[in-house]
N, C-alpha and C positions, 0 to 999 in steps of 0.2 A: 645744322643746315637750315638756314631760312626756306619758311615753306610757306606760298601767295595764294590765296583762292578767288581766282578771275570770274567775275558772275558776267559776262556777255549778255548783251540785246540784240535789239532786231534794228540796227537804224539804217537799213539799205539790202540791196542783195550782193552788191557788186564784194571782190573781195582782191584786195594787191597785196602783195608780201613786200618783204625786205628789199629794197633796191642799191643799199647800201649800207657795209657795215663792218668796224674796225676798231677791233679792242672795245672801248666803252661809248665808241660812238655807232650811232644808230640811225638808219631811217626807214621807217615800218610806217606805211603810206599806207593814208584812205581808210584807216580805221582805227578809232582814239584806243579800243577796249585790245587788240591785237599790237597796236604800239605800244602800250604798258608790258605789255608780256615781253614783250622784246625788250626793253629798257630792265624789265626788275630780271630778266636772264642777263642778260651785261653787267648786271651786278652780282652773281653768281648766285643766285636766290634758283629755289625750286619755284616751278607754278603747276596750278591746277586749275585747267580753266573749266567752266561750268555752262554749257548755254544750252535752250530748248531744243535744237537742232544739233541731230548727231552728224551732220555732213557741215553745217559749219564749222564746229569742233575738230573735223578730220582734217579739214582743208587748211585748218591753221593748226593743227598740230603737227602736220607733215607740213609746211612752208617754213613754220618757226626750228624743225630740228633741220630743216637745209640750212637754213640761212644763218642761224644763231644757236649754235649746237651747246648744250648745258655744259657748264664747267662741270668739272670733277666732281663725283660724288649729289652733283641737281641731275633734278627730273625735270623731264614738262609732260603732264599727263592732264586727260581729260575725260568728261562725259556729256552727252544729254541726257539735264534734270528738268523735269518739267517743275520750275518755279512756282507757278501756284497751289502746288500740293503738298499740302505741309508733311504732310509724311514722307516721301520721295526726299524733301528735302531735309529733314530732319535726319532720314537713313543715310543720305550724302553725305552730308557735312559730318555726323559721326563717323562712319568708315572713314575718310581720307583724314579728318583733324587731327591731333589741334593744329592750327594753322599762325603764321603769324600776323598775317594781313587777309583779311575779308575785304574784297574790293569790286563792287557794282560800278561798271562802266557805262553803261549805256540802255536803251530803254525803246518805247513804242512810244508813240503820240496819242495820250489816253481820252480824245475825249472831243469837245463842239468847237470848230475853229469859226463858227459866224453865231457867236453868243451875239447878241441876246436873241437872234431874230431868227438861230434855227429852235425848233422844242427840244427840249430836254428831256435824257431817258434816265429817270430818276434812278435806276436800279443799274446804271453805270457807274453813275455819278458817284454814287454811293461806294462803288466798289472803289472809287480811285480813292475817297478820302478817308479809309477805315488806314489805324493807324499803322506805314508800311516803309520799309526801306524802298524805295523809288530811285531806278536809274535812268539818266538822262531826264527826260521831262514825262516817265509815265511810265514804267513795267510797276506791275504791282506784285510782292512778294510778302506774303503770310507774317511778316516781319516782325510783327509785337512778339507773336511765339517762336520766331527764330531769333529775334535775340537772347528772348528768355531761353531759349534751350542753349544756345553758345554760351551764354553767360553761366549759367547755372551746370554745364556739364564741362565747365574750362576749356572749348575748343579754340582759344585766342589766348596764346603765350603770352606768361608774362611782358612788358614793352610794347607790346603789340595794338592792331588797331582794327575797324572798322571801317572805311571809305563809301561816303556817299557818292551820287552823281547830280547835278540840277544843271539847268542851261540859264543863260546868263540874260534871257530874256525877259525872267522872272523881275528885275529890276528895272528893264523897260518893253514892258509886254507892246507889241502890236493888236491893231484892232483885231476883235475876234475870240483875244487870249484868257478874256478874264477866268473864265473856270480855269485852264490849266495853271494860270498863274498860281490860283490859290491852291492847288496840289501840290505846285513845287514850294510855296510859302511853308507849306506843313513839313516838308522836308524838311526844310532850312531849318524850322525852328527842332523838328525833331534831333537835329544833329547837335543842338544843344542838351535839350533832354534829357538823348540817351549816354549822353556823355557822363551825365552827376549818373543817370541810374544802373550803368554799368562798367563805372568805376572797378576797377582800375583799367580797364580797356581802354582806347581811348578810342574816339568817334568824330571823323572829320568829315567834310561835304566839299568836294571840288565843283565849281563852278564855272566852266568854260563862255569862252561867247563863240564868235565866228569862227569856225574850223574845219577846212578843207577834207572831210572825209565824204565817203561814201552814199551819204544822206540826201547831198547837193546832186547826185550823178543822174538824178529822173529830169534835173532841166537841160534844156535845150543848150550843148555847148557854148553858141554863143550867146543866148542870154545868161549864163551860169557867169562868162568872162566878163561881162558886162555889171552884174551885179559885184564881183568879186572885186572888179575896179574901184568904181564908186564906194567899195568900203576902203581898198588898200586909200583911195584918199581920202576918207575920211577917221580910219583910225590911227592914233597918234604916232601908234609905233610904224604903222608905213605898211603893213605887210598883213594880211590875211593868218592865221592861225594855223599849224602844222602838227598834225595828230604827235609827232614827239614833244613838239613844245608845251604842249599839257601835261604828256607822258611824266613831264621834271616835277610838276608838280603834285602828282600821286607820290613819286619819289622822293620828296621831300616830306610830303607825308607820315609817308614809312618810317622814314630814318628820326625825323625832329619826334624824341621822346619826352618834350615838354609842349606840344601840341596836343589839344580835346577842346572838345566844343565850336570848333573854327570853321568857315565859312571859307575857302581863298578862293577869288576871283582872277580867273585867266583868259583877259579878253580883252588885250593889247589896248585895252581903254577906253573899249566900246561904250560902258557906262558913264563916260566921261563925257562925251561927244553928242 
């Protein structure tokens, strides 16, 4: 039995479950890292989800067995780990491994959003660019020694992978963004990396752009509609981004065992435009 370990972030408080869902179809609204779990259960895959907060964890582990009840013989179990501590996490990932997918969904926002003109606190700054698996655009996780420990004690099956997360702004930053960018840049290239240096694993980094989850929910409804317009016409595909429509893409992930080292960008063209 395939077995997922969901690394969750922090990208909002709000929290929707499943609003619909039929045989292999799905829709797990408002949260990309809760959408994946629903999608790799429809594929009869076990999950263990992982995030800092043991009432997140609860709130989506009881929505996900309503909604999307494990096939035969899958689990969905979870805990709060606190990710910055490498030993918590080292004790995690041993008890429940080996695993066949390691997959960080989502993250914090790490860092100065009015570069160059606010001051820098060196000893932040620092902490974001020591070398880490980064989800979304900034959780920082002990990561050099947690893959050396996966790698080095086989907690990732044969076939198996690693998933990154970065936002797709990293390609066209807004003012303000330059430090973040350069944290997701390091991502990005890490995900080449650790690809050669933990072979035979394989190590991918999904890249979303605009996507209607949870993170959007602190603006004012109708300013929220009004921006989500202006992108629905500007991006190619016509339509704003949907936490399952990335979901496919972690899912192709998984499955494509001729994929490492890859970058895939899912952002209806945003980079285009």
């Amino acid at each position: 039995m395939i077995r997922i370990l969901l690394k969750d972030g922090n990208f909002g408080p709000g929290f929707v479950g499943i609003s619909h869902y039929t045989g292999m179809h799905f829709r797990f609204t408002h949260c990309l890292g809760r959408s994946l779990a629903a999608a790799v259960l429809a594929h009869g895959a076990s999950v263990v989800i992982a995030s800092s907060s043991q009432e997140k964890v609860n709130a989506a582990l009881e929505k996900l067995k309503q909604e999307v009840p494990p096939a035969p013989n899958a689990t969905i179990t979870g805990q709060a780990v606190d990710l910055k501590n490498f030993t918590a996490l080292k004790e995690f990932l041993s008890n429940e491994g080996p695993f066949d997918h390691f997959v960080i969904t989502a993250g914090d926002l790490p860092g100065n959003f009015n570069f160059p003109d606010q001051e820098i606190d060196p000893a932040i700054t620092k902490s974001y660019f020591e070398l880490a698996l980064v989800s979304g655009i900034g959780r920082r996780v002990p990561s050099d020694r947690t893959a050396q420990h996966i790698h080095k004690n086989k907690l990732i099956n044969p076939g198996g992978s690693i998933i990154q997360t970065i936002g797709a702004s990293h390609y066209r930053p807004p003012p303000g963004w330059g430090l973040i960018s350069a944290v997701v840049g390091a991502v990005e290239s890490s995900t080449r990396g650790l690809a050669i240096d933990l072979k035979p694993i394989r190590v991918n980094t999904i890249c979303p752009g605009l996507v209607d989850t949870e993170f959007h929910d602190s603006m004012p409804t109708d300013a929220k509609e009004q921006f989500f317009q202006s992108q629905r016409e500007k991006l190619p595909v016509g339509h704003v981004g949907t936490p399952e429509e990335v979901a496919e893409a972690y899912i192709f992930a998984m499955k494509c065992t001729y994929l490492t080292g890859q970058v895939i960008v899912v952002d209806g063209g945003g980079v285009l435009v």
